[in-house]
C-alpha positions, 0 to 999 in steps of 0.5 A: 279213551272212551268215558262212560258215566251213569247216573247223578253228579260227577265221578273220577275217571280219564282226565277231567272225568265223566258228567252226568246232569239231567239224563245226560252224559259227557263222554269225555276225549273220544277215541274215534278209531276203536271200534266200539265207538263207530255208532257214536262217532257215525252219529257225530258226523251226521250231525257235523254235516248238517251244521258245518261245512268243515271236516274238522272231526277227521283232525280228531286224534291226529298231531294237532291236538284236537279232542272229541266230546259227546253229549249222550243219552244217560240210562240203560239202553243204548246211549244217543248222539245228542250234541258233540264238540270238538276243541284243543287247548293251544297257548292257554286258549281253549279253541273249539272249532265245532259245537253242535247239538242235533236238530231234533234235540235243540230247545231243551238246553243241551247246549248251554249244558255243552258251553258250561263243560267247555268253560269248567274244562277251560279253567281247570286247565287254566286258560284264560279263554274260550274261542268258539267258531259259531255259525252266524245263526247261532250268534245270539244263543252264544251271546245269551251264554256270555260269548262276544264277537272276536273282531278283528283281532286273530292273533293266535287263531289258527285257521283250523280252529275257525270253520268256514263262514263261522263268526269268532266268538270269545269268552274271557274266563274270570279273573282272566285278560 
C-alpha cells in the first residue's frame, strides 16, 4: 500500500514505515495499480524513461518481487515526483535494478538520501548487501556513496536485476561478506 508521511523524523505505518527528512518524503511500496497513484507513478515513468532504457517498473507488483519506492515533495499541496527506486530482496541481497532522481532535481542530495534508505532497509531485513544497477555516468556519484564496481563475478545477479549497459555496483553492509 501507498504510504504517506508528513512532517519531521519517522513514523510507523506499512512495513518499514514512512521517512521524512528535509521536505521530503519516502512513499514506501508503491501500489502501481490503484488509481490514486497514477499521477505519481506517471511521474515515475517519465523519469525511468529518461535515465534507463529497461522497463523495469512494469515488473512492479507481478511474481518476481520487485517493490516501487518514491521520494516525494513533504508539505501541503500536492506531492511531486522527485526520485524513485525500484528493488527486490532475493538471497539476502537487496537488488535495485533502478535508482533515479529527476533531472531538474539533481545536486541537491536527494540521491544520497535515496542510497541511505536503501542501505537502512538492506539491513533491517538483514541482508548482507546492496547490488545496484547504475548508468555509467552515475559510476563516480555511487562510488563517493560507498558503492564498488561488482566485476565479474555475478553469481546471484538475475539479468532482471541488471539494465541494459548498466555497470554493477555493490555495497557490503558492516559486519557482512
Amino acid at each position: 500500500g501507498l504510504i504517506y508521511a508528513q512532517g519531521g523524523g519517522s513514523r510507523s505505518a506499512g512495513r518499514m514505515g514512512p521517512r521524512t527528512t528535509s521536505g521530503v518524503t519516502f512513499l514506501v511500496d508503491v501500489n502501481v495499480t490503484e488509481e490514486r497513484n497514477q499521477r505519481l507513478v506517471g511521474r515515475a515513468r517519465q523519469i525511468a524513461s529518461a535515465s534507463f532504457a529497461d522497463d523495469v517498473l512494469g515488473r512492479v507488483g507481478n511474481s518476481a518481487g520487485y517493490s516501487l519506492t518514491l521520494l516525494v515533495s513533504s508539505g501541503d499541496g500536492p506531492r511531486y515526483v522527485l526520485a524513485y527506486s525500484i528493488h527486490r530482496l532475493r538471497d539476502d541481497v537487496l537488488h535495485v535494478p533502478q535508482l533515479a532522481v529527476a533531472h531538474e532535481h539533481r545536486g541537491k542530495g536527494l540521491g544520497r538520501h535515496a542510497i541511505r534508505w536503501l542501505i537502512d532497509r538492506a539491513e533491517k531485513a538483514g541482508s548482507t548487501a546492496v547490488l545496484l544497477s547504475s548508468p555509467p555516468q552515475a559510476v563516480a556519484f555511487c562510488l563517493h556513496c560507498g558503492f564498488q564496481r561488482r566485476l565479474v563475478d555475478t553469481a546471484g545477479v538475475d539479468s532482471e536485476d541488471c539494465s541494459a549497459g548498466s555497470v554493477l555496483m555493490e555495497y557490503v553492509l558492516q559486519g557482512q561478506g
